[in-house]
C-alpha positions in Angstrom: 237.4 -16.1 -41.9 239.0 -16.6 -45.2 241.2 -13.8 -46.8 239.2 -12.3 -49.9 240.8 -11.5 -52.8 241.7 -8.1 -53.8 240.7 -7.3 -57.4 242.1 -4.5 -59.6 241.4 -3.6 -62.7 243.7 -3.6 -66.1 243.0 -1.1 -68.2 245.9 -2.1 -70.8 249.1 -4.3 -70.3 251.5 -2.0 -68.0 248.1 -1.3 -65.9 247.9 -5.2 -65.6 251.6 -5.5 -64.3 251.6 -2.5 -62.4 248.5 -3.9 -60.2 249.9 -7.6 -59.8 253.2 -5.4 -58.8 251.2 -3.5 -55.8 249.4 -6.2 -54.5 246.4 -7.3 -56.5 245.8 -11.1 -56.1 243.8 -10.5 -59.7 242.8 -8.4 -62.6 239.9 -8.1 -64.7 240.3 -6.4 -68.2 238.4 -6.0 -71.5 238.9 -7.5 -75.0 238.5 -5.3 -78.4 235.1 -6.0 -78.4 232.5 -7.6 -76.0 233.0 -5.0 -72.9 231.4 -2.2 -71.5 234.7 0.1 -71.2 235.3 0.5 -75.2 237.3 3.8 -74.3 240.1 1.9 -72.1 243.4 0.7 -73.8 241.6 -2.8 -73.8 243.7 -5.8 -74.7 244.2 -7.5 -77.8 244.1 -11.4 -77.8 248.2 -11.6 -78.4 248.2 -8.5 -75.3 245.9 -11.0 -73.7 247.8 -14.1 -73.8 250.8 -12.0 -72.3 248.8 -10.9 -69.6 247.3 -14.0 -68.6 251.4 -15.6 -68.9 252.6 -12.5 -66.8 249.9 -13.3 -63.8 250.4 -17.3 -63.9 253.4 -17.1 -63.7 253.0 -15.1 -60.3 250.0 -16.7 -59.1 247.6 -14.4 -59.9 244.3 -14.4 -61.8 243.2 -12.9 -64.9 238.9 -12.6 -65.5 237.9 -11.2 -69.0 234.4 -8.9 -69.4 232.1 -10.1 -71.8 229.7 -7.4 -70.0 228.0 -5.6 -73.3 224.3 -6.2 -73.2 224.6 -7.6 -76.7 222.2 -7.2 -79.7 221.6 -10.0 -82.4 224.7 -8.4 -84.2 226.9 -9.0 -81.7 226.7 -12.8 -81.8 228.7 -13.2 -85.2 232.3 -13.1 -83.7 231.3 -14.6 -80.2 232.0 -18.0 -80.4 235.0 -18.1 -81.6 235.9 -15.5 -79.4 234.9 -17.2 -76.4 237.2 -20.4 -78.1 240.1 -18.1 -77.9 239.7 -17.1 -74.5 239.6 -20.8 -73.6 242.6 -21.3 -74.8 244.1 -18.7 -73.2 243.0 -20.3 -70.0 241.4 -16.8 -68.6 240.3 -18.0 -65.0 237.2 -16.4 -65.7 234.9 -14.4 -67.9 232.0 -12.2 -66.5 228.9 -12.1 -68.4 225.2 -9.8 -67.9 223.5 -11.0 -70.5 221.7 -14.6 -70.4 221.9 -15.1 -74.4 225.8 -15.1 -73.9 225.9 -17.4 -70.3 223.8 -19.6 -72.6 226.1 -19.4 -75.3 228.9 -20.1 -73.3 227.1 -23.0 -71.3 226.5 -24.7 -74.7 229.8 -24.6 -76.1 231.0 -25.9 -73.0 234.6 -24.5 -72.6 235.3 -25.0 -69.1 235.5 -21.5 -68.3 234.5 -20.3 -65.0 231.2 -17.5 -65.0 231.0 -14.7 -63.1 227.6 -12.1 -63.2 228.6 -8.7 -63.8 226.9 -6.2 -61.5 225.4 -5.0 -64.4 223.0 -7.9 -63.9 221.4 -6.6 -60.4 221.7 -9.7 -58.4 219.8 -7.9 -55.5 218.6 -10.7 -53.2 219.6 -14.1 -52.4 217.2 -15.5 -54.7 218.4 -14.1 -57.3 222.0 -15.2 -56.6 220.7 -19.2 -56.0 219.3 -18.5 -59.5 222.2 -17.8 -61.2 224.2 -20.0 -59.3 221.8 -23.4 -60.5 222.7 -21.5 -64.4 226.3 -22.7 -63.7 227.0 -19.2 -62.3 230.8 -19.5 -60.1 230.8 -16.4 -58.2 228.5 -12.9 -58.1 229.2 -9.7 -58.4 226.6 -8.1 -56.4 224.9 -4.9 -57.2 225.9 -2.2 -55.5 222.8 -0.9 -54.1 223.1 -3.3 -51.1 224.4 -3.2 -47.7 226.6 -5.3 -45.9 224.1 -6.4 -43.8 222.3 -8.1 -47.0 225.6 -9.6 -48.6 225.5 -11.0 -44.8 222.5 -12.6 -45.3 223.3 -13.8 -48.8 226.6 -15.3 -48.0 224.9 -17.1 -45.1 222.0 -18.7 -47.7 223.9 -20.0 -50.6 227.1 -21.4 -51.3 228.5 -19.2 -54.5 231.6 -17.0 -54.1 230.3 -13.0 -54.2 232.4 -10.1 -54.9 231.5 -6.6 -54.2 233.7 -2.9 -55.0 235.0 -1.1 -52.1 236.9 1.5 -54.1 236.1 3.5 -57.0 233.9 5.2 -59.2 230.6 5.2 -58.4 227.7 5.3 -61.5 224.2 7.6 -60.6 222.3 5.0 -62.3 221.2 1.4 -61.0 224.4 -0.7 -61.0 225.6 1.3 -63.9 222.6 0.6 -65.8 222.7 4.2 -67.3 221.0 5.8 -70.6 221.8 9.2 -70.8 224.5 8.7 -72.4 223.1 7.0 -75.1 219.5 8.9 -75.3 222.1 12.4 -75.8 224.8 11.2 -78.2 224.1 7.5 -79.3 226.6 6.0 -77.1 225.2 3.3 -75.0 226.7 2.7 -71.7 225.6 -0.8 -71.7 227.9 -1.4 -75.0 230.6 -0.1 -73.6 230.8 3.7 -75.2 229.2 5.9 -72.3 230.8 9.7 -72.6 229.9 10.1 -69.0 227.3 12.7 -69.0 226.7 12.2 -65.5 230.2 14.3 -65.1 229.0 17.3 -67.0 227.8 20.5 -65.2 224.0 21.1 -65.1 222.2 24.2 -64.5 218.2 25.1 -64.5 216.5 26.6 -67.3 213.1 28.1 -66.9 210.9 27.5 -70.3 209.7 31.5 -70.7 213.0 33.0 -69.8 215.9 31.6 -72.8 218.8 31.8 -71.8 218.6 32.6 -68.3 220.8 29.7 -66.3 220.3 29.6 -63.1 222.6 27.0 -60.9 220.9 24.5 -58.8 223.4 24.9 -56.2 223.9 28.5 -55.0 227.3 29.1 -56.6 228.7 30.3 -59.9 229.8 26.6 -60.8 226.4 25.2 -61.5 225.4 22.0 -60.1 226.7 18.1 -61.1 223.6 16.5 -59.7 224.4 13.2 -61.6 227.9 12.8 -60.4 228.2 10.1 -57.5 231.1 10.6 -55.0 233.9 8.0 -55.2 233.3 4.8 -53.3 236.1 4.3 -50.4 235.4 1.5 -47.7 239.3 1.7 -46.5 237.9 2.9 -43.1 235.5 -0.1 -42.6 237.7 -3.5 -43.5 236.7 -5.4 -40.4 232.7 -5.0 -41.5 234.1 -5.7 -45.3 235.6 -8.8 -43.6 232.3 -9.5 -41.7 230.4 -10.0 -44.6 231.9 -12.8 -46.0 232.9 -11.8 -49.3 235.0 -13.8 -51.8 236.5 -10.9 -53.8 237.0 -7.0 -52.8 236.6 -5.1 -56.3 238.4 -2.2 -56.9 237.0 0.4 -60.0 238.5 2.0 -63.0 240.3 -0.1 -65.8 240.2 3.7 -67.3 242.3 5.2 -64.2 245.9 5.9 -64.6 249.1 3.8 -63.4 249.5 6.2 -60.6 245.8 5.5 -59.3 246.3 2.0 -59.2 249.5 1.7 -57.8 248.4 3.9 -54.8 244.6 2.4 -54.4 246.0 -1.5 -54.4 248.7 -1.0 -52.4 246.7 1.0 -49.3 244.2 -2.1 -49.7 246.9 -4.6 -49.7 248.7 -3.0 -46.9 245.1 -2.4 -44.9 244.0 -6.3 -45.6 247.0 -7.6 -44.8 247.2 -5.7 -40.8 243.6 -6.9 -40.4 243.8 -11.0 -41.3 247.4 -11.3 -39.6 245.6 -10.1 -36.3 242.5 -9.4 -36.5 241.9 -8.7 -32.7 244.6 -6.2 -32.5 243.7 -4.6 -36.0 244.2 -1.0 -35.8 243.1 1.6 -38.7 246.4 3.5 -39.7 245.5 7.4 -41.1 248.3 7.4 -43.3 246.5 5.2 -45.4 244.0 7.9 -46.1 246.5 10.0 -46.7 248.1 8.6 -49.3 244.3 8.1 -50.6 244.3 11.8 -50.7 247.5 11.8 -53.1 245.6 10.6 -56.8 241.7 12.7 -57.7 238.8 11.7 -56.4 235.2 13.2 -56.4 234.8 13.2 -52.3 234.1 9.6 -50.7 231.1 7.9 -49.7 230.3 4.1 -48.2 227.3 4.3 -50.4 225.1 1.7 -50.1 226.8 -0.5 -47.1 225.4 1.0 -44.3 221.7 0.9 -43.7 220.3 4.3 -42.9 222.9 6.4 -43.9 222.4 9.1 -45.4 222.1 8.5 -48.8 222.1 12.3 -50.5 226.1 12.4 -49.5 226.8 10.3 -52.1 226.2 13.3 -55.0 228.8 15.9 -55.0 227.1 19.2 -56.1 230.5 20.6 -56.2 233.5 20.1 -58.9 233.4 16.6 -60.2 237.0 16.0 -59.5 239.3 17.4 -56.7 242.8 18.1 -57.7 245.5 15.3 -56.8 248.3 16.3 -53.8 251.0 15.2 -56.0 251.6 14.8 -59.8 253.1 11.5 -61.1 256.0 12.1 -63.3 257.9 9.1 -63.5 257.9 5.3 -63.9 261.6 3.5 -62.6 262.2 0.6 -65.9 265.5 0.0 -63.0 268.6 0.7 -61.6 272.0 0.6 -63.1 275.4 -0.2 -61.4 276.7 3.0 -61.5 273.7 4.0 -59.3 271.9 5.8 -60.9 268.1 5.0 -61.8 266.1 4.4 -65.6 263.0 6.6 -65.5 260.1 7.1 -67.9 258.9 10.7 -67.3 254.9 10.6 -67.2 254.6 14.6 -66.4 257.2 17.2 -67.1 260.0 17.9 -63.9 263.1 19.3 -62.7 266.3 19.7 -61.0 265.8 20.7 -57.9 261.9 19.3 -57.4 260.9 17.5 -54.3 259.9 14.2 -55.2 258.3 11.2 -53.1 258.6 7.6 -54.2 255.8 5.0 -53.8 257.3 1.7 -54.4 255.8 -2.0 -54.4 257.0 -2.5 -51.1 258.1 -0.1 -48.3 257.1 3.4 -47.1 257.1 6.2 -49.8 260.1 8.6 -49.0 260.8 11.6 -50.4 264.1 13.4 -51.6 265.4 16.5 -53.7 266.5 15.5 -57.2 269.7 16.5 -57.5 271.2 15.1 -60.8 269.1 14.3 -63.6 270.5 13.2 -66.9 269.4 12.3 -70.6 269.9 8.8 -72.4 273.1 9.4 -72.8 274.2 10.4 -69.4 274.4 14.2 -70.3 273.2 16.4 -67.4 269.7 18.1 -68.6 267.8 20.7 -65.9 264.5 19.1 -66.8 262.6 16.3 -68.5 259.5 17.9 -70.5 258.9 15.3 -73.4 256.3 12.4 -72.8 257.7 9.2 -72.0 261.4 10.7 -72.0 264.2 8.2 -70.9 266.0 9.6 -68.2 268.3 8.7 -65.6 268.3 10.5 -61.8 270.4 10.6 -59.2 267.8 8.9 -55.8 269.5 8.2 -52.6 269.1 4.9 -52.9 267.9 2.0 -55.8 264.0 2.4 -56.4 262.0 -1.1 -57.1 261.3 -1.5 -60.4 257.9 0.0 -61.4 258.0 2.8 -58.7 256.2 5.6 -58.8 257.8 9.1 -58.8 255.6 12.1 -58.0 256.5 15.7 -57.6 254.2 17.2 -54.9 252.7 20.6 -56.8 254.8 23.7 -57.2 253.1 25.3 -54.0 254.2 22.7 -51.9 257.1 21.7 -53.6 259.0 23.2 -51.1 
């Protein structure tokens, strides 16, 4: 069995580092224009060529989204934008429409292809076809089980890549048009507002005004939203399968997310190829799942005959975080004391845990906290404030400092 790749995604530049830092073996990330997350801090092609630099020199991989289903428009700027990311030496670009794998065929740039989900490769026929297009790897749909990417790895030789964490989409591999038929924003461009997220109630035509909530509670009822995908439970079947690549979600999530998501799937991968007799399934990994929001899990589509109406949370899109990040560590000085970028307002005297690159998280009761210029300060309210604290030890650059919530902060 060969080791998969663990993908993460890079919403903007420090995402990009901060997932190579946890653990990702790759990143995929947007341009300006061309991708279906235009509401993500996106990269431009200077941001780009640091990026792709910053994972080389580590090793690590870097695939572009040219997702958009494009309209005659969009074909202007293409060319030479696929040019630049040939020079750039991106190790891949993923592409769902055919006018732009044909485009990119022709000008024959030697860049790698990979189909977007958004393209619904179902069925192993439909993977041999895009693989004879000069297709390098599939991203399957994510309406199928593992028992069909089983039968699809064993029928043709392409590398396939699949999610196994993140947010899920109500419509057919994300193929959604609400959000353009309500507000003119086309998910398939890249601009969806998310309407699946927003609360729904029933309205009866001869009774205005009258809301009556699908679900029996005062909350309403978010029918559309999908619980969050979470296969850290089921590595050995993910294993099974056969798949190339294991795809988290959310170039739109924060540093905090990613750090937390990549590095329980680094740690979980890693225990189950270095012995995969004796592989046991650790619950603090769920745990520390349970420290950054979520919708409520689901497997979705892996597993044949489950149930598939768990996958919509009727409750509260979103369930509150454990902890709060507050802090980024830029490093440690000699006097001991450690450079931190606040992210969320705290305090003297907060409990705080560390989650680091590598090593356990630990936790410890801030003591000393000064300003810039080493004056002692009881808190640090303003955005991206330079501080320096007082930790028991030095923290690895880029860790993550959260403060568990005032009723726990005990």
């Amino acid at each position: 069995m060969l080791k998969p790749e663990l993908l993460a995604p890079a919403g903007n530049l420090e995402k990009l580092k901060i997932a190579l830092a946890y653990g990702a073996d790759a990143v995929y990330l947007g341009g300006e224009r061309y991708s279906l997350r235009a509401s993500a801090g996106n990269f431009s092609l200077p941001e780009m060529a640091e990026g792709v630099q910053f994972a080389h020199q580590r090793g690590k991989k870097v695939y572009v989204t040219v997702n958009i289903f494009a309209h005659n428009r969009d074909f202007a700027g293409l060319a030479p934008y696929l040019q630049e990311l040939a020079k750039l030496q991106v190790d891949g670009i993923l592409i769902s429409d055919p006018g732009i794998l044909f485009l990119a065929k022709e000008l024959d740039l030697g860049l790698d292809f990979h189909l977007s989900t958004q393209a619904n490769a179902t069925n192993w026929a439909a993977v041999q076809f895009w693989r004879n297009l000069g297709v390098k790897r599939v991203v399957l749909a994510r309406e199928l089980s593992l028992a069909e990417i089983t039968e699809i790895r064993s029928k043709v030789e392409v590398e396939l890549e699949a999610f196994v964490h993140g947010a899920m989409c109500m419509s057919y591999s994300g193929r959604c048009l609400l959000s353009s038929y309500w507000t003119g924003r086309s998910a398939n461009r890249g601009a969806c507002t998310h309407p699946c997220r927003w609360r729904y109630q029933l309205l009866e035509q001869t009774r205005p005004g009258e809301y009556m909530p699908i679900e029996e509670d005062d909350r309403g009822s978010y029918i559309l939203s999908s619980r969050d995908l979470n296969m850290i439970r089921h590595i050995p079947q993910l294993a099974s399968a056969g798949l190339t690549s294991w795809k988290i979600e959310g170039r739109m999530i924060s540093i905090h997310y990613l750090a937390t998501v990549v590095k329980v799937y680094r740690e979980a991968m890693d225990a189950y190829f270095q012995n995969p007799e004796d592989y046991q399934f650790q619950s603090r990994w769920d745990d520390e799942l349970q420290k950054v929001s979520d919708r409520g899990f689901t497997t979705g589509f892996y597993f044949e005959g489950a149930k598939k109406g768990c996958m919509v949370e009727a409750g509260e899109p979103a369930s509150p975080p454990q902890v709060e990040f507050v802090g980024l560590v830029l490093g440690n000085e000699s006097n001991g004391l450690t450079l931190v970028e606040q992210r969320n307002r705290f305090s003297v005297g907060d409990r705080l845990e560390v989650l680091e690159p590598h090593g356990d998280p630990y936790t410890f009761r801030l003591e000393k906290l000064l300003d810039e210029n080493g004056s002692p300060i009881p808190a640090a309210p303003h955005p991206q404030q330079k501080v320096f604290i007082q930790a028991p030890k030095p923290i690895q650059l880029n860790g993550i400092l959260r403060r568990y919530h005032r009723s726990r902060n005990l």
